[in-house]
C-alpha positions as CSV (number, residue, x, y, z in Angstrom):
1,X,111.5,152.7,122.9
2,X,107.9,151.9,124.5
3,X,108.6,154.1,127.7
4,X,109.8,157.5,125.8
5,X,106.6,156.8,123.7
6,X,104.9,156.1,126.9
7,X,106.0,159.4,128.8
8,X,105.6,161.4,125.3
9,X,102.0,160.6,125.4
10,X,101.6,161.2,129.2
11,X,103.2,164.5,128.8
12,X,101.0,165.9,126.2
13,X,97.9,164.2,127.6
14,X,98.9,165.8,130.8
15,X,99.1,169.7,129.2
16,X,96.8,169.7,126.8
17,X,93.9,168.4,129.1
18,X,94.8,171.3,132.2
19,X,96.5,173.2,130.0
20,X,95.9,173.8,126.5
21,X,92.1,173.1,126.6
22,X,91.1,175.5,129.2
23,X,93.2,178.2,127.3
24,X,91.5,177.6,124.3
25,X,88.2,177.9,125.8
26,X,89.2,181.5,127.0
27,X,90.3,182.5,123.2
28,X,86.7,180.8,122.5
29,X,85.1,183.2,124.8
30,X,86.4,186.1,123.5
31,X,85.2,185.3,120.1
32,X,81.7,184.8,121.2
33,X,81.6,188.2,122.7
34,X,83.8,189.9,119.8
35,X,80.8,193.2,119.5
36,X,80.6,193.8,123.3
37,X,84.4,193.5,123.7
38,X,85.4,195.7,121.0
39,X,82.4,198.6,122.6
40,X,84.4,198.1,126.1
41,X,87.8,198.1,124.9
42,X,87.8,201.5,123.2
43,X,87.1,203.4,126.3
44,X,89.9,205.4,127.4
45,X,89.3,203.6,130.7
46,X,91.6,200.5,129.0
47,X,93.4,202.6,126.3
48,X,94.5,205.8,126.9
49,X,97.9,207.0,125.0
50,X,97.3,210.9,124.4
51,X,99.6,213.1,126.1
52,X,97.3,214.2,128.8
53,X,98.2,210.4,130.5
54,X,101.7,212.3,131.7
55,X,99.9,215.2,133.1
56,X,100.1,214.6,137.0
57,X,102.6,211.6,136.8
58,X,105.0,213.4,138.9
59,X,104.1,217.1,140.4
60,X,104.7,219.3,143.9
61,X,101.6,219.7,145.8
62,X,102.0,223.5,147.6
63,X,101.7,221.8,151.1
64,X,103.8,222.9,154.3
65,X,105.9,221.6,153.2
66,X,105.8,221.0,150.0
67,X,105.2,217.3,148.6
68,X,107.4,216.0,145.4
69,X,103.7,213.3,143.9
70,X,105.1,210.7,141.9
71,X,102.5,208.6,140.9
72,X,103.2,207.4,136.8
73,X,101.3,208.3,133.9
74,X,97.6,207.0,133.3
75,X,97.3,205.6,129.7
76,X,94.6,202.8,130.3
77,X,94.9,199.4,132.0
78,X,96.5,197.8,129.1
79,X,99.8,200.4,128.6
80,X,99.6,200.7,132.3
81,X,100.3,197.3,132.7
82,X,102.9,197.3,130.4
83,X,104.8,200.6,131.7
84,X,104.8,199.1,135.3
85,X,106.3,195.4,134.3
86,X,108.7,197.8,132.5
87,X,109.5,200.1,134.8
88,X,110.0,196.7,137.2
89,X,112.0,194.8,134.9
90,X,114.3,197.3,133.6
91,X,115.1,198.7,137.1
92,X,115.5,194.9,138.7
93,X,118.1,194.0,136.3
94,X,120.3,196.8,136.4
95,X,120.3,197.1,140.2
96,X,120.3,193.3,140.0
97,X,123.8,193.5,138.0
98,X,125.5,196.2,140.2
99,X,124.6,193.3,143.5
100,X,125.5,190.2,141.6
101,X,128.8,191.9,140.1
102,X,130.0,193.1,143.6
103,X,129.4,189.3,145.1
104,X,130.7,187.9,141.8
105,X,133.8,189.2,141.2
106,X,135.2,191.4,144.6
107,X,136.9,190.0,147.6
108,X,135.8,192.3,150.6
109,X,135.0,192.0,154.5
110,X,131.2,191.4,155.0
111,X,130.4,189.7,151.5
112,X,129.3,186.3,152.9
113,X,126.3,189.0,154.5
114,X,125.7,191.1,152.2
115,X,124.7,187.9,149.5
116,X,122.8,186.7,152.2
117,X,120.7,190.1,153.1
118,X,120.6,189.9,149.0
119,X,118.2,186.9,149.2
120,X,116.5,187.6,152.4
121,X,113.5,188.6,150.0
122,X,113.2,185.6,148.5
123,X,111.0,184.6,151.7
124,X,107.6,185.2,150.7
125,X,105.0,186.9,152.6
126,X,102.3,187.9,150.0
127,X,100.1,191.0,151.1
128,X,102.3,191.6,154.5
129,X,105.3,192.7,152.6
130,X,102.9,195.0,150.2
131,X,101.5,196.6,153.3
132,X,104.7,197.5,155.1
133,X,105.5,199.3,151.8
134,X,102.6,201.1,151.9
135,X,103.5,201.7,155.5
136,X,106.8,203.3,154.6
137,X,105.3,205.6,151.5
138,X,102.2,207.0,153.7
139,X,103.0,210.6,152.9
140,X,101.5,211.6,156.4
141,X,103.2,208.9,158.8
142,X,105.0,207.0,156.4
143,X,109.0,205.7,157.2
144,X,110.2,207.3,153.9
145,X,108.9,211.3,155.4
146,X,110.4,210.9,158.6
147,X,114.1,209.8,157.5
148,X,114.0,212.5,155.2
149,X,111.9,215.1,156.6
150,X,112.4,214.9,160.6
151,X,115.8,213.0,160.5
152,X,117.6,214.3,157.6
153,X,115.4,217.7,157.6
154,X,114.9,217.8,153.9
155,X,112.5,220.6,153.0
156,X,109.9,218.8,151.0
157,X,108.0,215.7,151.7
158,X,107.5,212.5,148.9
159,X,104.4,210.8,147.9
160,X,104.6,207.6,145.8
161,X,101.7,206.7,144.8
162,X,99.3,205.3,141.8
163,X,100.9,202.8,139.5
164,X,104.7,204.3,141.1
165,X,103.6,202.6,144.4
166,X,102.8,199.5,142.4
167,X,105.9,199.5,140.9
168,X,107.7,200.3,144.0
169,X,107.1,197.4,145.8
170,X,107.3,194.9,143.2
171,X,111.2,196.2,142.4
172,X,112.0,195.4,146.3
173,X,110.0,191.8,145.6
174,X,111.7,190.8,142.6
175,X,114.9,192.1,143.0
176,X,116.3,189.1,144.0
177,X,115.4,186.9,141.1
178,X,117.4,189.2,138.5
179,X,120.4,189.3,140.9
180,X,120.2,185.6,141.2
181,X,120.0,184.8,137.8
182,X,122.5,187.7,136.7
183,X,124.8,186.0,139.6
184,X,124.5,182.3,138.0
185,X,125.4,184.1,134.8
186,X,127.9,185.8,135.6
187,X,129.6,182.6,137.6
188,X,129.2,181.0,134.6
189,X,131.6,182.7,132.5
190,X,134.9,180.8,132.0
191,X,137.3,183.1,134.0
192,X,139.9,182.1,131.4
193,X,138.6,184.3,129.4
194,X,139.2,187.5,131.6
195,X,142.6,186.1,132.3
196,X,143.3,186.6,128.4
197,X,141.6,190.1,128.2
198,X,143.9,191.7,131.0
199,X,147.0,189.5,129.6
200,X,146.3,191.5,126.4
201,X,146.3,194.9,128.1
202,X,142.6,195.2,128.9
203,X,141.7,196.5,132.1
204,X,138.6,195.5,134.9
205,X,136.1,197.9,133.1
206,X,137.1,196.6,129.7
207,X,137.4,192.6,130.4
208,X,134.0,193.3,131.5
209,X,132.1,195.5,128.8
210,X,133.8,193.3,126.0
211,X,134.1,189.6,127.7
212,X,131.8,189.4,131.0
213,X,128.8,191.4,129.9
214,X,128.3,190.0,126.1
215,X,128.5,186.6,127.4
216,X,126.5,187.2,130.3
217,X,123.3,188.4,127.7
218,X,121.4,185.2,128.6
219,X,121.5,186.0,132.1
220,X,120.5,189.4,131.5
221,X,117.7,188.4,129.3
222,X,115.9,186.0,131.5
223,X,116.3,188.3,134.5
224,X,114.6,190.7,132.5
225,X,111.9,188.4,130.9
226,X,111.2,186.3,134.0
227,X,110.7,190.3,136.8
228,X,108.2,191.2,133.7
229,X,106.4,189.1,133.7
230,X,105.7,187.8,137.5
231,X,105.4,191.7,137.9
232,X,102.3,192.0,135.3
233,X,101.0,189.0,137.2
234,X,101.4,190.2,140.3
235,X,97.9,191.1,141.8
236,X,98.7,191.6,145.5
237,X,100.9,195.1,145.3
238,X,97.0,196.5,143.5
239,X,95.0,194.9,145.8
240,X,96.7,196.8,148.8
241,X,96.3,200.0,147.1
242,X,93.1,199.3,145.7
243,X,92.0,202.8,147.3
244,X,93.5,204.6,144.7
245,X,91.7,204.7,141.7
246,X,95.4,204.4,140.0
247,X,96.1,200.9,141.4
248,X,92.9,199.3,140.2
249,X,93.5,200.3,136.2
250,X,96.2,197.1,135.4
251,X,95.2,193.7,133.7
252,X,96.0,191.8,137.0
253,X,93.3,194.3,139.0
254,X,91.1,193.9,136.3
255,X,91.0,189.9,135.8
256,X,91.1,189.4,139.6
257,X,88.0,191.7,140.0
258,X,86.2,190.6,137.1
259,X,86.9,187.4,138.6
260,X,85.0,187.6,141.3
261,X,82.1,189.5,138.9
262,X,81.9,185.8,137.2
263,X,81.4,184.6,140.9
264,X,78.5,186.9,141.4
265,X,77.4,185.9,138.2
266,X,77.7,188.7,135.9
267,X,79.2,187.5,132.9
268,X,81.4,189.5,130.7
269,X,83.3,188.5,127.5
270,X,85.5,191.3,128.2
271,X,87.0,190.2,131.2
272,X,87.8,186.8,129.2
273,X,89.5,188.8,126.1
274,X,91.4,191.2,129.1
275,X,93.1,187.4,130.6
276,X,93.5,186.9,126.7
277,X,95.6,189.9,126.8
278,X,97.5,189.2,130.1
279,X,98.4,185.5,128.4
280,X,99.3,187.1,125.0
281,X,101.9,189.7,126.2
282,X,103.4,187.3,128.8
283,X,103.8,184.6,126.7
284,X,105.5,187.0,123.7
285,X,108.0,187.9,126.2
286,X,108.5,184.4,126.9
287,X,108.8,183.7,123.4
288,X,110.7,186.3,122.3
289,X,113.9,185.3,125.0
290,X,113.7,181.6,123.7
291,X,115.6,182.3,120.7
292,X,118.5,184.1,123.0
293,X,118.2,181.8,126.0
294,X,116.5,178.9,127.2
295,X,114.6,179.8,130.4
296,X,114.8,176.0,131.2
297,X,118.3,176.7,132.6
298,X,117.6,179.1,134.7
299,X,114.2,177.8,136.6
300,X,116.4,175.1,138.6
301,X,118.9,174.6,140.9
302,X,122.6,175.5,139.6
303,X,125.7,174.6,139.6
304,X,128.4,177.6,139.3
305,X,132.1,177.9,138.3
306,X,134.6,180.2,140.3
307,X,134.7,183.5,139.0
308,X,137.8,185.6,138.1
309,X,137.3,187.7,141.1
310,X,139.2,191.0,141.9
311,X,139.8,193.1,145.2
312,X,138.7,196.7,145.7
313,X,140.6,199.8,146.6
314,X,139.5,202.0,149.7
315,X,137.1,203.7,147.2
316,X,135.8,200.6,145.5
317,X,134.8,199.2,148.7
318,X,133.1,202.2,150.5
319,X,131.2,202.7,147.3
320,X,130.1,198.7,148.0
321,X,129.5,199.8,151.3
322,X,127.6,202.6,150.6
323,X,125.4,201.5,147.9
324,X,125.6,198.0,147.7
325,X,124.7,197.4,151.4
326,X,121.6,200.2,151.3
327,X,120.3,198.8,148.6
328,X,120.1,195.2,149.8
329,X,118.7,196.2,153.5
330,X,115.8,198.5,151.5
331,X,114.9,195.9,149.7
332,X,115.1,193.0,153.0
333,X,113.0,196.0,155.0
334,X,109.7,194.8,153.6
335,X,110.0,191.4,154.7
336,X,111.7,192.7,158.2
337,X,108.7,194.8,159.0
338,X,106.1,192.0,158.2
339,X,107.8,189.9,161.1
340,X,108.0,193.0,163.3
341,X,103.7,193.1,163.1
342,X,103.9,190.4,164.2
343,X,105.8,191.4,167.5
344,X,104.6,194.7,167.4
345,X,101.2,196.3,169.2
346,X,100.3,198.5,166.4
347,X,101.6,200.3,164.0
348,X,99.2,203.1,162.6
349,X,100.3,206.8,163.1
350,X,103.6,206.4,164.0
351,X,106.7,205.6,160.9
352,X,108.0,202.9,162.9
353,X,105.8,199.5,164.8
354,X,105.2,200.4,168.7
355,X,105.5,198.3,171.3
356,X,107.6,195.3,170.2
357,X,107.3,192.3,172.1
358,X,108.0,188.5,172.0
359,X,104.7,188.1,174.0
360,X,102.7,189.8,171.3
361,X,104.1,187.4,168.6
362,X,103.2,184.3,170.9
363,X,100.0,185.5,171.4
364,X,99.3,185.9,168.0
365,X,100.3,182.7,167.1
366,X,98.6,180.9,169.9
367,X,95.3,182.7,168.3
368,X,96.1,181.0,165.0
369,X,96.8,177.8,166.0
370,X,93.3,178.0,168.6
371,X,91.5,179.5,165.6
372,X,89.6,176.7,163.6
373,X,89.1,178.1,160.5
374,X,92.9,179.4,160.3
375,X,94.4,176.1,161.4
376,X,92.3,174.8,158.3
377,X,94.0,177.3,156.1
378,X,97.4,176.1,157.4
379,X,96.2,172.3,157.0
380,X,95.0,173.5,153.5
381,X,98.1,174.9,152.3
382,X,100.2,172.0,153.3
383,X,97.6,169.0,151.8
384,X,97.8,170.8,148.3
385,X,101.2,171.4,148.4
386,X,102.0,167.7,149.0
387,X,99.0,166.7,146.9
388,X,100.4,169.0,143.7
389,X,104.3,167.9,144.6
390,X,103.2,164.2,144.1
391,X,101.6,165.0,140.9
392,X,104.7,167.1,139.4
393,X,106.7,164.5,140.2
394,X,105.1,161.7,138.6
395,X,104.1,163.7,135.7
396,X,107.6,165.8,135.7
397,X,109.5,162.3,135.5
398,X,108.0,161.4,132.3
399,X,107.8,164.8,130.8
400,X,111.9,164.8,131.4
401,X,112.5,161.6,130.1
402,X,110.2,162.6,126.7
403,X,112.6,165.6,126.3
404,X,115.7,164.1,127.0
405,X,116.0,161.0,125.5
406,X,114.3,161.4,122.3
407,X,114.5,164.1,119.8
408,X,112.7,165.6,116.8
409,X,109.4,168.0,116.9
410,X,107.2,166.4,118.9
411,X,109.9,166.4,121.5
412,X,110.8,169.9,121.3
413,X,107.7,171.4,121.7
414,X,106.8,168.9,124.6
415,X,109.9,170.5,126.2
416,X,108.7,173.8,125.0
417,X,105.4,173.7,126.5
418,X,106.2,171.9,129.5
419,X,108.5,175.0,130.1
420,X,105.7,177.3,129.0
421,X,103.8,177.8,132.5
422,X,106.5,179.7,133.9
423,X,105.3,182.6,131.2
424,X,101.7,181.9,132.1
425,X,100.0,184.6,135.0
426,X,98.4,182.5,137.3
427,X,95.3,184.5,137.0
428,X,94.8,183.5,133.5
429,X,95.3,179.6,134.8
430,X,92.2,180.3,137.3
431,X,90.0,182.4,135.2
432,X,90.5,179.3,132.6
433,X,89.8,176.7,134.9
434,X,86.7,178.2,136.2
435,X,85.4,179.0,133.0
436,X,86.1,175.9,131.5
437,X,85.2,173.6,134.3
438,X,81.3,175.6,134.7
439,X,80.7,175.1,131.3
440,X,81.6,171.5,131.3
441,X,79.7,170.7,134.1
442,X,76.7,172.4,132.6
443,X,77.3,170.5,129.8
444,X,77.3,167.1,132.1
445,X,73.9,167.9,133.5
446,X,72.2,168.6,130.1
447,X,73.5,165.6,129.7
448,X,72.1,163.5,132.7
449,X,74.9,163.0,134.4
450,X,74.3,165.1,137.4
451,X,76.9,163.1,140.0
452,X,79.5,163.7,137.8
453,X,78.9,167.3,137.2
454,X,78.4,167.6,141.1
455,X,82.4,165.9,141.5
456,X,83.6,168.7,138.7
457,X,81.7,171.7,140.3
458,X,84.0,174.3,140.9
459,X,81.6,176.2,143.4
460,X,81.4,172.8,145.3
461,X,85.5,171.5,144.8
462,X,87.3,174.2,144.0
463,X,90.4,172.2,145.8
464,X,90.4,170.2,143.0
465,X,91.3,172.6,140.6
466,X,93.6,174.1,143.4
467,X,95.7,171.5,143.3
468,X,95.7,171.1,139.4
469,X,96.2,174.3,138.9
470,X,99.5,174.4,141.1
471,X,100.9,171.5,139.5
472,X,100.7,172.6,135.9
473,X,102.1,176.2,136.8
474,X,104.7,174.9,139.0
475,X,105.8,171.8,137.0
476,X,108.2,173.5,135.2
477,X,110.6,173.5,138.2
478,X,110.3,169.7,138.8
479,X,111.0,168.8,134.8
480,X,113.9,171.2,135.1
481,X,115.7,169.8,137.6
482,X,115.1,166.0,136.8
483,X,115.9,167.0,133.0
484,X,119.1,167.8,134.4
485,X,120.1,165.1,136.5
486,X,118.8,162.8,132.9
487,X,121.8,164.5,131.3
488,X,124.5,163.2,133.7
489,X,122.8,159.5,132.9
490,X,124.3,157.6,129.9
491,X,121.3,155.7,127.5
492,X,123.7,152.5,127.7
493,X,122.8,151.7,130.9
494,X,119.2,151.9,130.3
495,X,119.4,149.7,126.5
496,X,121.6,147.3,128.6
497,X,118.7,146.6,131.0
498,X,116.7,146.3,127.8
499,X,119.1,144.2,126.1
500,X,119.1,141.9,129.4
501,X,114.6,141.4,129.4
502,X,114.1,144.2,131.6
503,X,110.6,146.1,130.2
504,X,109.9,149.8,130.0
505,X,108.5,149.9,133.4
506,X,111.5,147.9,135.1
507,X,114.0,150.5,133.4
508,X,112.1,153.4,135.1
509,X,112.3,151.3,138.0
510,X,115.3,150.1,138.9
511,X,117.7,151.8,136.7
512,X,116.3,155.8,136.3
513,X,114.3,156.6,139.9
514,X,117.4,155.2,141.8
515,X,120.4,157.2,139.6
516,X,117.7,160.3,139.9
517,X,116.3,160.3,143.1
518,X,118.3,163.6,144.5
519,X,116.7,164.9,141.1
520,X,113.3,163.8,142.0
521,X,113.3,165.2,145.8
522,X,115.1,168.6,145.0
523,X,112.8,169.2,142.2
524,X,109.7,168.0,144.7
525,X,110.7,170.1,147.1
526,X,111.2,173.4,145.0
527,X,107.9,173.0,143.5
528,X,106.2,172.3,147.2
529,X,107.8,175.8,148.2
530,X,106.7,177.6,145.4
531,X,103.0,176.4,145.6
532,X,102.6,177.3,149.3
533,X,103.3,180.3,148.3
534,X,101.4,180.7,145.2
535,X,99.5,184.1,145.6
536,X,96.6,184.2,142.0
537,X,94.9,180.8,142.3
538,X,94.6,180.8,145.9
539,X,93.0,184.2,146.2
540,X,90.6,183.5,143.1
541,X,89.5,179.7,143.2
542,X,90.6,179.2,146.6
543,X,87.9,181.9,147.7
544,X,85.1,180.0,145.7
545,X,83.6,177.7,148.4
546,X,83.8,181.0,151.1
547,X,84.9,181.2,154.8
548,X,83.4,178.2,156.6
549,X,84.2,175.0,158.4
550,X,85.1,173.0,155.3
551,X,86.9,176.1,153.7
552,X,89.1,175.5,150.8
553,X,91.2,178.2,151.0
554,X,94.8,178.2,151.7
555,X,97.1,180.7,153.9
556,X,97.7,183.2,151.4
557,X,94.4,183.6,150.9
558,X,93.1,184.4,154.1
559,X,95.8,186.9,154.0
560,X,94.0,188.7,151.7
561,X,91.1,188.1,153.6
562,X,92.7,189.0,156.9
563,X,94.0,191.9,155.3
564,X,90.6,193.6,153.7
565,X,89.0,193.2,157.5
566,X,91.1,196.3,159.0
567,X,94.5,197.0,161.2
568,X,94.3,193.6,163.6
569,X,93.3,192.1,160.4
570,X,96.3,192.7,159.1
571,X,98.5,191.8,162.1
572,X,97.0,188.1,161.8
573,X,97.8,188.3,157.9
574,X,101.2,188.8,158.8
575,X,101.0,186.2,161.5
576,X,99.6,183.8,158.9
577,X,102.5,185.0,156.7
578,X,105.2,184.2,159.7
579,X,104.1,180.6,159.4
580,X,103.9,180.5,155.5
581,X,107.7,181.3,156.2
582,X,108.2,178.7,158.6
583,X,107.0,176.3,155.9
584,X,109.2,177.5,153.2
585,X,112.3,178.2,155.4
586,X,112.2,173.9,156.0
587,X,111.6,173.1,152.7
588,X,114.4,175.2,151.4
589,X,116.4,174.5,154.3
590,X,116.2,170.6,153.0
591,X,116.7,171.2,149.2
592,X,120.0,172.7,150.1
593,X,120.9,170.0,152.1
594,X,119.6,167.6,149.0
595,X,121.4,169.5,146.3
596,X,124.0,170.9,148.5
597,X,124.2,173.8,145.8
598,X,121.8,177.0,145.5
599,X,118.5,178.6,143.7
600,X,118.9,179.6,140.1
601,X,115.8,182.1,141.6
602,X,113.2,181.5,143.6
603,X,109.5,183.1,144.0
């Protein structure tokens, strides 16, 4: 059939040209620079796994009183990386299970709220969030001291810092993508099933380690896979506590800074064979879950079944109460605190913000909206977000209809590496577009063809490769969900329309866009929320043109920007991060009214 031929060809055309190419160029690099990169990487400043990296990763400093340090070993940027993303993962999805269970499967007073304080850190505000936990750690005038120190009189203090404070805040950010894709899991097993068990004698605890957890694996596994690796991408919990020396030593630090060495122009195959690394590891994990689940199902919007659900005895329900409820209000409290610098006139030496005040906030947000280059950010963020959301679709459409409706290699692995970006750290995407795009435009004005290189110049247009760059990494989310709705659509009606004269282009037209247009916008709209929020290409290419009138950066990243310039810098980060919230809370707001269901998990 011409148009599956048609959107097969589009499809790989698509991926290999902003995708595959500028990946390969990176491996390229790497070979090029094979002797320098091998005299870098055997420093112990990459590599370090002797037993001395365990030394001071948790000790009591003899203060008054004394202080319990936990920072996390030192064993190089590479095992750091790994250890944190670990350490993230591991402790994600088990707290992840313990929430999605208690919502899943128990009847109680206050569940409706506590599944909604459960997703309340879906809301993004990159670099705000990251500060307020830092906030909260500060072992002099930190939130985490007082309650246990001047409130609860404890007789020791706690420090978190180093690679623990890294790790820290990314297990309150993610927490809510495990227990949202252990909760889709677990609504998807077929109560039936639990029905049987305890007709055959088994009890709760049984039905559940022998029926409900075995067959909730897949869940399990891509709530695992999917924490690790956005936390080994992550890049904006290091860049807030870039001050300790700790912080700086994982492969996000690294490419991000070395990043901005390229910038400057010093050159250095190592920082292309360190992305190399950051790909490889994320992309094995990726891998590796494929043959257990296919991530595809759970990077859309869902559909669940109504769970064999149970009601708690007086102890059941004040252990929810006193775990289950804690836990999700510690891991909302980043996000609450951002919007309270907003309202709040400082908050420096004190564990909580001072001086709360609606006419702080609107005087904060007048100063955006007057400021010109921040009003730009905002216009920024919202003309590549539409700009990438039109290309997703039209690409996404065709990608889905290659993978659904025809079958054999070529369509797998079309499926397979449409998927793929999900696994892919956004740094890697931006260190490989700029890369790629300098050398080819170098290569364009050896070649006399200076207008042309001007047009591709990623110094000059780095919005260009903004908005590229979103699309590819968030397409996954737009094939996903029009993938699904292909499903519910029987190929007779499109080979009747065939049968009847009706060509390739007048089946997309008037049989498939109509029957998937809820498809098409609910998969728009996702992917236009999660590229306003997109954290590693805005801070790296976005920053490439600098702070001017015709700026190309977006919100998040003069967030960061906001952020580096001091304490009322970071009150106007947050402020900028208040409207980034606005933005998403409409656009979610209207894929649930779309889709009328909820988030398989959302970033």
């Amino acid at each position: 059939m011409n148009l599956i031929k048609l959107s097969t060809g589009a499809g790989y055309l698509y991926l290999t040209i902003l995708l595959v190419a500028p990946l390969l160029f990176i491996f390229w690099q790497v070979l090029a620079g094979i002797a320098e990169i091998y005299t870098s990487i055997t420093d112990p400043f990459y590599l370090n796994p002797t037993p001395g990296a365990f030394r001071d990763a948790v000790f009591i400093r003899p203060t008054d009183p004394p202080t319990v340090v936990i920072r996390g070993p030192d064993m190089g940027v590479i095992l750091n990386s790994l250890w944190v993303a670990l350490t993230v993962a591991a402790a994600d999805v088990a707290l992840g299970f313990v929430l999605a269970y208690v919502l899943a499967k128990y009847v109680f007073p206050g569940r409706t709220l506590l599944g909604l304080l459960a997703t309340i850190p879906l809301i993004v505000m990159p670099f705000a969030t990251a500060y307020v936990v830092r906030k909260f750690l500060d072992p002099r005038w930190g939130t985490l001291n007082w309650l246990l120190h001047d409130v609860l009189g404890l007789p020791f203090k706690i420090e978190v810092s180093g690679l623990a404070a890294v790790a820290a805040v990314q297990m309150l950010m993610y927490l809510p993508i495990a227990y949202l894709n252990i909760y889709a899991a677990l609504t998807r097993v077929d109560p039936t099933l639990e029905e049987v068990a305890n007709n055959l004698g088994a009890g709760e605890g049984r039905a559940v380690r022998d029926v409900v957890l075995p067959l909730s694996t897949p869940g399990l596994a891509a709530a695992f896979v999917l924490v690790f690796i956005f936390a080994i991408d992550d890049v904006a919990a290091p860049i807030i506590f870039q001050d300790d020396p700790a912080a700086r030593k994982l492969l996000s630090y690294q490419v991000y800074s070395k990043f901005l060495d390229q910038i400057r122009g010093q050159i250095s195959p190592t920082a292309a064979f360190l992305a190399l690394i950051l790909l490889s590891i994320s992309i094995a994990s990726f891998l590796a879950v494929r043959r257990y689940v296919g991530l595809r199902q759970y990077a859309m919007l869902i559909r669940q079944l109504r769970p064999r659900t149970y009601t708690p005895g007086p102890l059941g329900k004040l252990a929810i109460y006193l775990v289950a409820f804690p836990l999700v209000l510690t891991a909302a409290a980043p996000l609450i605190g951002a919007v309270a610098l907003v309202f709040a006139d400082r908050w420096t030496t004190s564990p909580l913000p001072e001086g709360l005040s609606p006419a702080n906030a609107a005087e904060r947000l007048e100063g955006v909206f007057q400021n010109q280059l921040f009003l730009r950010g905002i216009l920024n963020t919202l003309y590549y977000g539409v700009a990438a959301t039109l290309i997703m679709t039209a690409v996404g459409l065709f990608i889905a209809i290659a993978a659904a409706r025809s079958r054999g290699p070529f369509a797998d692995a079309l499926d397979a590496l449409a998927t793929m970006p999900i696994a892919i750290p956004g740094l890697v995407v931006a260190y490989a577009y700029f890369l790629t795009s300098f050398q080819v435009t170098t290569w364009l004005k050896a070649a006399g063809a200076p207008q042309l290189a001007a047009v591709l110049d990623p110094i000059a247009h780095p919005e260009l490769y903004l908005v590229l760059g979103y699309s590819v990494r968030k397409l996954p989310f737009v094939v996903r969900s029009i993938y699904a709705g292909l499903q519910q659509i029987h190929t007779s009606m499109e080979e009747v329309a065939m049968n009847l004269g009706a060509g390739y282009l007048g089946v997309l037209h008037k049989i498939l866009i109509p029957l998937l247009k809820t498809n098409i916008l609910s998969g728009a709209l996702i992917g236009f929320v999660y590229v306003t929020s997109e954290v590693s290409l805005s801070i790296t290419l976005g920053v490439l043109k600098g702070v001017g009138r015709d700026t190309a950066m977006p919100i998040t990243a003069f967030m960061r920007e906001r952020f580096e310039s001091g304490l009322y810098g970071v009150q106007d980060a947050a402020t900028l991060g208040l409207i980034l919230v606005a933005i998403q809370i409409a656009a979610i707001t209207l894929t649930t009214r779309v889709l009328k269901t909820r988030y398989g998990f959302v970033l």
